[in-house]
C-alpha positions in Angstrom: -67.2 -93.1 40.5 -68.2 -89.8 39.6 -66.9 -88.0 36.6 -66.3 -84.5 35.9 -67.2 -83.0 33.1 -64.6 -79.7 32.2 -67.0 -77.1 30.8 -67.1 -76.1 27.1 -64.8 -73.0 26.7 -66.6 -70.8 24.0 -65.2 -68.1 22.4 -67.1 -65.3 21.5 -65.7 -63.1 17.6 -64.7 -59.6 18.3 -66.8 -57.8 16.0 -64.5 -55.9 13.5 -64.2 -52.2 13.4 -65.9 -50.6 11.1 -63.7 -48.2 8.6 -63.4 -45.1 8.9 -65.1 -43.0 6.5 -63.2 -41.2 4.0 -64.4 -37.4 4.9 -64.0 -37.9 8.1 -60.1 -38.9 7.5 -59.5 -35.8 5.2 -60.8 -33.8 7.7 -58.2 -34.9 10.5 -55.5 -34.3 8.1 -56.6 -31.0 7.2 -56.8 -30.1 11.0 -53.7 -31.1 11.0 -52.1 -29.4 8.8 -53.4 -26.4 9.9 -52.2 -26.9 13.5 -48.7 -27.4 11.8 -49.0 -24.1 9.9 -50.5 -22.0 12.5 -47.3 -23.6 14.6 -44.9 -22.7 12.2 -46.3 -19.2 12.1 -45.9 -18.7 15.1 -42.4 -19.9 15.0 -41.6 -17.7 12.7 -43.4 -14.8 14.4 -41.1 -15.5 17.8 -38.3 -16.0 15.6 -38.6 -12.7 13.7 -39.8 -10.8 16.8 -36.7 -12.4 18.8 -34.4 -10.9 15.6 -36.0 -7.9 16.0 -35.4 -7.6 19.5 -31.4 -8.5 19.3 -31.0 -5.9 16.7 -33.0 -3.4 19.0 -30.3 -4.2 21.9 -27.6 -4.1 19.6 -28.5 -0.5 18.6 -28.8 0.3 22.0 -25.7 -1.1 22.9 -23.9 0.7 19.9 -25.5 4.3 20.6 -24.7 3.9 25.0 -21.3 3.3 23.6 -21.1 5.7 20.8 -22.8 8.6 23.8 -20.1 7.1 26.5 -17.6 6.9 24.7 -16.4 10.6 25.0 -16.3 10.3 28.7 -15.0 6.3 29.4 -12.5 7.0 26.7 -10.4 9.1 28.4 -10.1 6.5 31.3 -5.9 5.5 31.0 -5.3 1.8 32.7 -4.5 2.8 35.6 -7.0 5.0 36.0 -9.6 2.7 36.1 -7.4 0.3 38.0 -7.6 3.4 40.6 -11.7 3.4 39.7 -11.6 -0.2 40.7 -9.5 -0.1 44.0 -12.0 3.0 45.0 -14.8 1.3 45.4 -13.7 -1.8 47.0 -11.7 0.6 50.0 -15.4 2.0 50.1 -17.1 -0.9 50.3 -14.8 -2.3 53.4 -15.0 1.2 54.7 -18.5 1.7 55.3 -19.8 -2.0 55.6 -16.7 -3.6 57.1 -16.4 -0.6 59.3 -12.5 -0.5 58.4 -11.4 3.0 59.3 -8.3 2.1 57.0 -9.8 1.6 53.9 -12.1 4.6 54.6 -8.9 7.0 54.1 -7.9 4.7 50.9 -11.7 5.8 49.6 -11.1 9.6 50.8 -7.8 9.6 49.1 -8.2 8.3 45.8 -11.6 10.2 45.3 -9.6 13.0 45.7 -7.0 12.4 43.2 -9.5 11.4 40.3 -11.6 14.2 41.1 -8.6 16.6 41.2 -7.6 14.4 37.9 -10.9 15.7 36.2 -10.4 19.2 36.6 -7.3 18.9 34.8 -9.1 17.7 31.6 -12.0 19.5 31.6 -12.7 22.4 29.9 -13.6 23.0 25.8 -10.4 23.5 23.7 -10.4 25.2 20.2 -6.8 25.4 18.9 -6.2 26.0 15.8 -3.3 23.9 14.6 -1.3 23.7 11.1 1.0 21.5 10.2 3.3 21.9 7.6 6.2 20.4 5.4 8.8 22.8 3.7 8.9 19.8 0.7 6.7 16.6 0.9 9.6 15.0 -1.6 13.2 14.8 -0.5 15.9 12.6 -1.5 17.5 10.3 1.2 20.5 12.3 3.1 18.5 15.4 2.7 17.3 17.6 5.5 13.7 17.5 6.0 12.1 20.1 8.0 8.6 20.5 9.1 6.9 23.2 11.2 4.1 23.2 13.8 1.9 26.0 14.5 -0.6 26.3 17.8 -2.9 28.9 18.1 -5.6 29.9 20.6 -8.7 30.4 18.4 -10.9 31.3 21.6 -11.6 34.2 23.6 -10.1 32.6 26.7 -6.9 31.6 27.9 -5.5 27.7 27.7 -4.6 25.7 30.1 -0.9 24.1 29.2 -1.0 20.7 26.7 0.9 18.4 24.8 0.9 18.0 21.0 1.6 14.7 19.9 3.0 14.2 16.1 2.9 10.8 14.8 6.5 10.1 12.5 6.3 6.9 10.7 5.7 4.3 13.9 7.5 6.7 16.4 5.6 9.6 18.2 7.2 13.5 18.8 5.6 15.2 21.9 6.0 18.9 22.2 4.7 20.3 24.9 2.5 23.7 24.4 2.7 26.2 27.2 -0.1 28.4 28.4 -2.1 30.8 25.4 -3.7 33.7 26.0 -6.3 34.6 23.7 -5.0 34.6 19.7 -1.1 33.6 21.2 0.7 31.3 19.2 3.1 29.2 19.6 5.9 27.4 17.0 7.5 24.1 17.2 10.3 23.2 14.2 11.3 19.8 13.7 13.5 17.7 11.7 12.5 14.3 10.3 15.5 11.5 9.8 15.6 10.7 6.1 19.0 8.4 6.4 17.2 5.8 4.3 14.5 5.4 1.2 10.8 5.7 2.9 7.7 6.9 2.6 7.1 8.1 6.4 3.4 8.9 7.7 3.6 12.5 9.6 -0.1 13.3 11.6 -2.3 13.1 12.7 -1.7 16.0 15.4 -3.5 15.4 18.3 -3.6 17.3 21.6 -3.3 15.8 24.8 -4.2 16.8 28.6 -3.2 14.6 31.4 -3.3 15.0 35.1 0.3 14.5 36.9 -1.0 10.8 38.1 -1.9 9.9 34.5 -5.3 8.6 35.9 -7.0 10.4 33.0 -6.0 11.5 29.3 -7.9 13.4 26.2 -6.9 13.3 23.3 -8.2 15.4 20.8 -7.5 14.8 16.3 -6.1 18.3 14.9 -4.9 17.6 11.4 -5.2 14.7 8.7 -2.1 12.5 8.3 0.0 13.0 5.2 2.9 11.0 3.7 6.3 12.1 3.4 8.3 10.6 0.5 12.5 10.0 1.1 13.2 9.2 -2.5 16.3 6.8 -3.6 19.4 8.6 -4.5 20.1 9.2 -8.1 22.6 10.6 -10.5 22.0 12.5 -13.5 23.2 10.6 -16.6 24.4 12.3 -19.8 23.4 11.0 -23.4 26.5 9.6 -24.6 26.9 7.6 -21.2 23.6 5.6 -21.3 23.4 4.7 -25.0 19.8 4.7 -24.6 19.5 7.0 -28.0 21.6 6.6 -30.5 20.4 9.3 -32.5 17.9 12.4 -32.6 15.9 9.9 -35.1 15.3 6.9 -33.1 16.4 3.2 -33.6 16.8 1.7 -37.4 15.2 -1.4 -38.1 15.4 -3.8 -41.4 12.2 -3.0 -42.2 11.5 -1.0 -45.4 9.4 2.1 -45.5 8.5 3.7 -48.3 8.4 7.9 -45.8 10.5 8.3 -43.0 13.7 9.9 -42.1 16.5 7.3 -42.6 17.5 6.5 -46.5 18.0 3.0 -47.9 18.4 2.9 -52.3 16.2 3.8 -54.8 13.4 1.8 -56.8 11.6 1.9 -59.6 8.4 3.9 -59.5 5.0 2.2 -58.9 1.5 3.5 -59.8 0.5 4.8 -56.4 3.9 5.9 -54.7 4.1 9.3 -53.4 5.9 11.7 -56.0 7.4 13.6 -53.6 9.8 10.9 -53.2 10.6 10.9 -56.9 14.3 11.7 -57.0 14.6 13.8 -60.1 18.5 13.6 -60.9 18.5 9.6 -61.0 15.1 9.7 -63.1 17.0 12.5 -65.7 20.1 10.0 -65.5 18.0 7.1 -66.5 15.3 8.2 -68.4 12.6 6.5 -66.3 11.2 7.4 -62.6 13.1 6.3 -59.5 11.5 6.7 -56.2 13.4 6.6 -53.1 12.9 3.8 -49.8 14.1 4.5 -46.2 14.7 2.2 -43.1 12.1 2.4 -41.2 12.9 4.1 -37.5 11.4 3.8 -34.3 11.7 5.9 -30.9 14.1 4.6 -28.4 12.3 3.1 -25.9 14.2 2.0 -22.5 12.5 -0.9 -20.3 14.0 -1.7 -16.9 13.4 -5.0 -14.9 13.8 -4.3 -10.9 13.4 -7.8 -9.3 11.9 -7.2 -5.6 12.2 -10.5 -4.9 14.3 -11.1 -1.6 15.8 -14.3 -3.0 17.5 -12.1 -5.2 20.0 -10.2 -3.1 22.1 -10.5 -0.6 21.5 -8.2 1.8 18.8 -4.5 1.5 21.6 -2.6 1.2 22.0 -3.9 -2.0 18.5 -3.5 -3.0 19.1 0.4 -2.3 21.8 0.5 -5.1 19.4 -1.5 -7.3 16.6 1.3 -7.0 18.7 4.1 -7.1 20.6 2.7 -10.5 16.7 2.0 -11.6 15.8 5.5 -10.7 18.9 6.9 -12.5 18.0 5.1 -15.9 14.3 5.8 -15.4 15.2 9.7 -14.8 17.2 9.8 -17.8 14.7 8.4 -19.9 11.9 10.6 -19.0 14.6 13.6 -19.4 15.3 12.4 -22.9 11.9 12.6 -23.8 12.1 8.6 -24.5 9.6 5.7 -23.8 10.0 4.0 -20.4 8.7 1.2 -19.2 9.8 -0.3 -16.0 8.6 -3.8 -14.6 8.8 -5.4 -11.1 7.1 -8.1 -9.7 4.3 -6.8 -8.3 3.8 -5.5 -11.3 4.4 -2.1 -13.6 5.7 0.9 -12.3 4.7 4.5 -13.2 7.2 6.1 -15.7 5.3 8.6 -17.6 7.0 11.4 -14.6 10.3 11.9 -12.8 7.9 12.2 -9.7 5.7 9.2 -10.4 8.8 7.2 -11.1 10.3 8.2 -8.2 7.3 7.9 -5.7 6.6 4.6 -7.0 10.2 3.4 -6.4 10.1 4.5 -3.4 7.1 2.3 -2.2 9.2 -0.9 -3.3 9.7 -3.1 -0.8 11.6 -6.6 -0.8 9.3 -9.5 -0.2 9.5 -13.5 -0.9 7.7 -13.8 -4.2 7.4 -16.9 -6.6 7.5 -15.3 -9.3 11.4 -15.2 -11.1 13.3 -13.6 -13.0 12.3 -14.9 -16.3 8.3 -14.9 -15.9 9.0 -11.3 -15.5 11.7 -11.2 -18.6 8.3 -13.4 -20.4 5.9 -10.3 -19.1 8.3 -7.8 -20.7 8.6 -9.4 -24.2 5.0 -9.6 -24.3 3.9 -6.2 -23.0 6.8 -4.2 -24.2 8.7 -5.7 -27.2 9.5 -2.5 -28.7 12.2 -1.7 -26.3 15.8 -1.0 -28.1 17.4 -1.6 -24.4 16.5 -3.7 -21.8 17.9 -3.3 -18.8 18.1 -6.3 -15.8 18.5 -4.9 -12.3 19.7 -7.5 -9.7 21.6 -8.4 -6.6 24.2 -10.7 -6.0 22.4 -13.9 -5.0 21.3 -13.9 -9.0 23.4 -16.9 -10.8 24.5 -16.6 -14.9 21.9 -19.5 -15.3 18.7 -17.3 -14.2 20.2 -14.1 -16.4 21.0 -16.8 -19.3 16.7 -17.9 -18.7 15.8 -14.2 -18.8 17.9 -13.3 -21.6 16.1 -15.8 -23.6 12.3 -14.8 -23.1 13.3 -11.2 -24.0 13.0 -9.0 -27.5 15.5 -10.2 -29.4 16.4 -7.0 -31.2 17.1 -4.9 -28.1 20.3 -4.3 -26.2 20.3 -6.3 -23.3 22.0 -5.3 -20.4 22.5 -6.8 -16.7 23.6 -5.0 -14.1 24.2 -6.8 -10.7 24.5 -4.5 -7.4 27.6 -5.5 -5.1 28.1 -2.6 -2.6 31.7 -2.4 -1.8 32.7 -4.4 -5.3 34.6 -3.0 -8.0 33.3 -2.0 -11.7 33.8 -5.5 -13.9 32.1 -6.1 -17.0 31.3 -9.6 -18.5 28.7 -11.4 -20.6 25.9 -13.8 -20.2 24.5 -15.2 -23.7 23.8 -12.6 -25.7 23.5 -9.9 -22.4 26.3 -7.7 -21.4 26.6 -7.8 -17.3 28.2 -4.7 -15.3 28.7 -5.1 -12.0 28.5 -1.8 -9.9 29.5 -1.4 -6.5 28.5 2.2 -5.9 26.0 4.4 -7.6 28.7 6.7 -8.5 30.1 3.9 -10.7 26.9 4.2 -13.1 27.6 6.7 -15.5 31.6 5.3 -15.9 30.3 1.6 -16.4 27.8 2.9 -19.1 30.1 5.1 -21.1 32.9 2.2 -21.0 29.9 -0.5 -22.2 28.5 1.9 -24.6 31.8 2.9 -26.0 
């Protein structure tokens, strides 16, 4: 019986690795870092050069549009649908061998180049626009004039001058000029209703009869024309905005001013040309006289802009032309005017200021109400004597009973609620007298019955 021995397996130690010496690892690391920084380097070298090179193209691109623009400008729709259709019919014509779309080619070639000679050419017109008054008040007749000359030494070919009104455009067309001709164009702008209306630019325009091309050419700058709000002039004893040629007595003592009060005993200091000499003789000892102190009438008028706030623009139109009545009797009376909406304070140191800003007003959803601005106007001008509220219907006694409250409690406060079509009625809200007026013409009656 034999028996096998199985062999001895032996295993043999893998000899460790030795470590890596320390120099040798910060040198690695410092290759490496410099392989990262060269590589972000570069990065940032492509990325700037790559910059670079978009804002080169976009240059480009800006100054090919900028040199083009004069001639592709003048391109109209269809005329570069007509561009479009001409290639394509020469295209099929000369590759597709379509003798059809060979005549389409020949005969809209023909019309665009015919359409180029029509616009071609250098104008130099000399062109004025003008405006007998820049400031008229609605109903009245506005009236502007156009002037074309021919400033070169060559006749021009027949255009059309285009005048921007507001958002609608006049054309007038402009015949033939012979060298230093003129020609005259009068029109009449529509002032029906408070605006300020945009009139220019004046631009010239050539077109061929298939509208394929058109050039326009900027004459004049655009100026504004301003259609003020109706207003009626107010006498003194109607508003009861000035009570006297003085100015408004207060209870406060003053010991020099216009308005006398008693007399006093005299104090070491007072002025003695105050002494009042028959009531010293009388008692035998120096009596000086005090006066109420007075202060300027000063009118403030609240205009609420808010659409909330009427019942329809027509009687936001009565509000700002009873606003621009009291304003413009104000300013006439040499008296302080302040006049507050809620976009904020309108200009009332001039009839025309007053009036142009008035007529920029327009109705628009605001948040804030009645009696924030009533708060605004006790806190910037609480040396009003009158205070006037101008509303439209839609406003309740409860929001003029909040207004009334937040405002100067010395001054005359006075609603006045715009109805168009309602009759004159007077009432009271808290300590506010309320008019209602239904036409501007009711204005002056309503004050002089209140006032009286």
């Amino acid at each position: 019986m034999t028996t096998t021995t199985e062999p001895e397996r032996t295993e043999q130690a893998t000899p460790e690795a030795a470590p890596e010496p320390a120099g040798e690892k910060r040198a690695r690391r410092a290759a490496g870092a410099g392989i990262r920084r060269r590589a972000a380097a570069a990065g940032a070298t492509l990325g700037q050069g790559t910059r670079s090179a978009a804002r080169a193209v976009g240059r480009a691109a800006t100054d090919a549009r900028a040199r083009t623009a004069p001639v592709l400008g003048v391109v109209s729709p269809f005329g570069w649908a007509v561009l479009v259709l001409t290639a394509a019919a020469w295209w099929s014509g000369t590759v597709l061998r379509w003798e059809e779309w060979v005549v389409v080619a020949v005969t809209a070639s023909v019309a665009l180049l015919g359409a180029i000679a029509f616009v071609l050419g250098r104008l130099r017109y000399d062109v004025t626009l003008d405006v007998a008054s820049k400031r008229v008040m609605v109903g009245d007749r506005a009236v502007g004039r156009l002037l074309v000359a021919n400033g070169s030494a060559r006749s021009m070919l027949p255009a059309v001058m285009e005048l921007q009104v507001g958002k609608g455009i006049a054309s007038f067309p402009v015949p033939r000029l012979r060298p230093g001709a003129e020609h005259e164009e009068i029109f009449a702008v529509p002032t029906q209703r408070r605006a300020v209306i945009p009139l220019g630019p004046v631009r010239s325009v050539r077109s061929d009869p298939l509208g394929l091309l058109r050039r326009e050419l900027t004459w004049t700058e655009p100026e504004e024309l301003f259609v003020h709000p109706r207003t009626l002039p107010l006498s003194g004893s109607s508003t009861g905005l000035l009570h006297d040629l003085e100015g408004r007595v207060t209870p406060d003592i003053s010991d020099s001013d216009v308005s006398f009060h008693a007399l006093r005993d005299y104090v070491p200091g007072d002025d003695r040309r105050h002494i009042h000499w028959k009531s010293t003789a009388r008692t035998g000892k120096l009596m000086v006289r005090q006066f109420e102190e007075t202060r300027r009438s000063r009118l403030a008028v609240i205009l609420s802009t808010r659409a909330e706030d009427y019942g329809d623009p027509e009687e936001f139109e009565l509000a700002v032309s009873v606003c621009g009545s009291l304003g413009l009797q104000a300013i006439r009376e040499d008296g302080g005017l302040a006049v507050l909406v809620q976009q904020g304070r309108v200009r009332g140191d001039h009839r025309t200021r007053l009036l142009d800003d008035l007529t920029r007003l327009e109705l628009a959803p605001a948040r804030t109400t009645l009696a924030e601005i009533a708060r605004v106007a006790s806190a910037t001008v609480s040396d009003a004597s009158v205070v006037a509220v101008v509303v439209g219907s839609t406003v309740t006694p409860t929001d003029l009973r909040a207004a009334a409250v937040r405002l100067p409690v010395d001054a005359r406060l006075v609603a006045m609620r715009c109805v168009p079509g309602a009759s004159v009625s007077r009432g009271r809200v808290a300590d506010m007298q309320l008019l209602t007026l239904g036409e501007l013409a009711d204005l002056p009656n309503a004050l002089r019955r209140m006032n009286d």
